[in-house]
Kinemage of the C-alpha trace (Angstrom):
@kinemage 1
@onewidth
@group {chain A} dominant
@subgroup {mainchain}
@vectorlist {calphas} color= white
{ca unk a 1} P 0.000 0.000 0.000
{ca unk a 2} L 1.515 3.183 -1.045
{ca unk a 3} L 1.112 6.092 1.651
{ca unk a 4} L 0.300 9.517 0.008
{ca unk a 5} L 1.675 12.841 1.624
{ca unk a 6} L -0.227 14.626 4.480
{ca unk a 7} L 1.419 18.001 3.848
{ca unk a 8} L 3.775 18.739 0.694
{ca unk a 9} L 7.006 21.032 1.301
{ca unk a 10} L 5.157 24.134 0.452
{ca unk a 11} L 2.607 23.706 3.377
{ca unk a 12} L 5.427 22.430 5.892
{ca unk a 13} L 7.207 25.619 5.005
{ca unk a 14} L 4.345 28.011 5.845
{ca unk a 15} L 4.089 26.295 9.066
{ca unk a 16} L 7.227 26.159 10.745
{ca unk a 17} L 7.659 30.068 9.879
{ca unk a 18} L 9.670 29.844 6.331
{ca unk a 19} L 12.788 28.413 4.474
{ca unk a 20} L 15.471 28.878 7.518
{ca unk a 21} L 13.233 27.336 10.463
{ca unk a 22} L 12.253 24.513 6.922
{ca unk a 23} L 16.033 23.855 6.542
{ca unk a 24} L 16.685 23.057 10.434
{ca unk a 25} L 13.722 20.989 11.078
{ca unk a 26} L 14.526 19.172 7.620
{ca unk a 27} L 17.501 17.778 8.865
{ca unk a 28} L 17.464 14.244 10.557
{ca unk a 29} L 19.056 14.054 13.931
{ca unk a 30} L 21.356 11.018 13.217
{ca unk a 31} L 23.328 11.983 10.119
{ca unk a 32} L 26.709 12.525 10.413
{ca unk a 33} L 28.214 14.971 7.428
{ca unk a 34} L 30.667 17.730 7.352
{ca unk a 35} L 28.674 20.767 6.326
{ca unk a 36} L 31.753 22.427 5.647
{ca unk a 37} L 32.724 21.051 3.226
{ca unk a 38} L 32.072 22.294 -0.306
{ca unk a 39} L 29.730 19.814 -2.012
{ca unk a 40} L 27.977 18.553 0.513
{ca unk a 41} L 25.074 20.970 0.643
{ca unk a 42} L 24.768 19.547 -2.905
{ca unk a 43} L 25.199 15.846 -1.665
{ca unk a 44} L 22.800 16.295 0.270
{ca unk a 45} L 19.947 18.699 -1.996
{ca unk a 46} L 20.677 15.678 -4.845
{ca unk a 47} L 19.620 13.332 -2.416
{ca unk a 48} L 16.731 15.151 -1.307
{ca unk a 49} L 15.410 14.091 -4.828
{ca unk a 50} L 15.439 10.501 -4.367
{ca unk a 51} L 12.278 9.323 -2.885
{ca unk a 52} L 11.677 6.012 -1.334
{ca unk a 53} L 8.443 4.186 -3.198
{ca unk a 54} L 6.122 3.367 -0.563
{ca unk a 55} L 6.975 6.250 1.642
{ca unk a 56} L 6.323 9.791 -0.264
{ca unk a 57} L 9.566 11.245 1.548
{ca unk a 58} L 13.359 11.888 0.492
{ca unk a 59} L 15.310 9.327 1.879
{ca unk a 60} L 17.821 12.161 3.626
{ca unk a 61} L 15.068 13.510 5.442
{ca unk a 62} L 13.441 10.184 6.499
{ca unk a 63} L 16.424 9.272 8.172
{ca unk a 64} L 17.906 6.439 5.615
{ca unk a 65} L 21.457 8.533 5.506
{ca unk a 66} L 23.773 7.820 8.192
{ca unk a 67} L 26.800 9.377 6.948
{ca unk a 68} L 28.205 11.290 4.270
{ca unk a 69} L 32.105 11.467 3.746
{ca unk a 70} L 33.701 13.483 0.900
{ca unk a 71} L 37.512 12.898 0.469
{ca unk a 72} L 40.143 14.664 -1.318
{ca unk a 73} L 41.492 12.762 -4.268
{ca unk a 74} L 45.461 12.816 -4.550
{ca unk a 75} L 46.782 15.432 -7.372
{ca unk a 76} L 43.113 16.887 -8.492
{ca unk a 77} L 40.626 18.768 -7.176
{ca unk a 78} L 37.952 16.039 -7.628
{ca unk a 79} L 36.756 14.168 -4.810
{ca unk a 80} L 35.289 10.947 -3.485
{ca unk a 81} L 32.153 10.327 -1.989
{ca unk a 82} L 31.589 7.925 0.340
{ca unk a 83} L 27.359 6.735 2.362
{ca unk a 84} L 26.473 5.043 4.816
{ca unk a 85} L 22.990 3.978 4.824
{ca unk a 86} L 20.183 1.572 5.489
{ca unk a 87} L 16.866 0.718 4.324
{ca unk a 88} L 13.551 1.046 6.296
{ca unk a 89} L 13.206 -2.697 6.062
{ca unk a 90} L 15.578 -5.662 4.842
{ca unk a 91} L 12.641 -7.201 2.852
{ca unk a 92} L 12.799 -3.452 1.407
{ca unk a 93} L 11.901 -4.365 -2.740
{ca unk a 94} L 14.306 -1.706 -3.527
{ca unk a 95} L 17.095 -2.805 -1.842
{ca unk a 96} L 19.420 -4.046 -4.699
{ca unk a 97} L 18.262 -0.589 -6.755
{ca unk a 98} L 18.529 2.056 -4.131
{ca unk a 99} L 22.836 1.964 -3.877
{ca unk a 100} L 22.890 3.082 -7.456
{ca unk a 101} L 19.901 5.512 -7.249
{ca unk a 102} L 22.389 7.082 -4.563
{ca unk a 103} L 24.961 6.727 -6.824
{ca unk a 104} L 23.101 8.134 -9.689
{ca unk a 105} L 22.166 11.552 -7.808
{ca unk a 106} L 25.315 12.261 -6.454
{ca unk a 107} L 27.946 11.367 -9.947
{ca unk a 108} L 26.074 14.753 -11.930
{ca unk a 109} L 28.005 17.039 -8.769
{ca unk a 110} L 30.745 18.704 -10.463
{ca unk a 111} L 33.844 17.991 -8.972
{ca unk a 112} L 32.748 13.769 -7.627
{ca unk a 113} L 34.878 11.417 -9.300
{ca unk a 114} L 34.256 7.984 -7.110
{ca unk a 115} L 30.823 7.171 -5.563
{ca unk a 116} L 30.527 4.545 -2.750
{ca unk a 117} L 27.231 3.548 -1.368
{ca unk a 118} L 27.266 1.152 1.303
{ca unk a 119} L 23.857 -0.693 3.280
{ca unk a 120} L 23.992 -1.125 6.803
{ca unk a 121} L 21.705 -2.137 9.145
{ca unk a 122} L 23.236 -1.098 12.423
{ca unk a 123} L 21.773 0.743 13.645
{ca unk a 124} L 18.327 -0.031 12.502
{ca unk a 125} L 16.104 2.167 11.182
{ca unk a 126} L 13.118 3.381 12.971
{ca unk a 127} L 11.037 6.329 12.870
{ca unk a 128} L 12.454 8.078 15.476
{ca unk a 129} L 15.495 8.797 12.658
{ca unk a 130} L 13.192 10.941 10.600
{ca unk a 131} L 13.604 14.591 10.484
{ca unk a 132} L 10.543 16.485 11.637
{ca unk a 133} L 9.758 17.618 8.438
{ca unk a 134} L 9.451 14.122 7.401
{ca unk a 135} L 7.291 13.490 10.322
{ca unk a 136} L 5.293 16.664 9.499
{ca unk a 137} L 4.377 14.722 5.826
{ca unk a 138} L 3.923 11.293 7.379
{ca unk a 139} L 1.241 13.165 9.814
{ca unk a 140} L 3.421 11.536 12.710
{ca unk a 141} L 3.577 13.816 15.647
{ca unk a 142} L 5.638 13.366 18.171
């Protein structure tokens, strides 16, 4: 059973006040990425746009992202990528697709030359990773 959105980004932005109080609630409290660094704003807007089938949210925002490591490649200025992340279930029907869906979004960021995209499933995932914007769509309130 597919689950349809409560509340789209437009609406969740009107309600928590506009896009800087949108951008802090939108983050999940678990990730673990270097903001300053360069691309990863872009990382992490790419991955915004890859949306997990039954659950109409981004998997960064419900919580499937662990970690996000860029890494300077010797003699260029391109880098390597390096995720972390699970799935919300192991029988997940996605779960040999989604690594290169991660891929795929993040290879089109100017400057990425290597892309590794690694399932884990410690810790599991559970709800509680989401970011509140995430539960704001999913009409969970904690």
């Amino acid at each position: 059973m597919k689950m349809e959105p409560v509340a789209d980004k437009e609406m969740i932005k009107n309600a928590v006040g506009g896009e800087g109080e949108y951008d802090a609630l939108a983050v999940p409290p678990n990730v673990d990425v270097d903001m300053e660094c360069a691309i990863s704003k872009q990382i992490i807007a790419n991955l915004r746009e890859v949306y997990d089938p039954e659950i109409p949210v981004n998997i960064y925002e419900l919580g499937l992202i662990y970690k996000i490591v860029v890494s300077d490649v010797k003699d260029c200025d391109d880098k390597d990528v390096f995720v972390e992340m699970s799935l919300t279930s192991p029988a997940c029907p996605v779960a040999q697709e989604m690594p290169s869906w991660v891929q795929g979004a993040i290879f089109p960021i100017d400057g990425v030359r290597h892309v590794d995209v690694d399932i884990v499933w410690d810790p599991t995932w559970d709800p509680s990773m989401m970011a509140e914007t995430a539960k704001l769509q999913l009409n969970m309130f904690t």
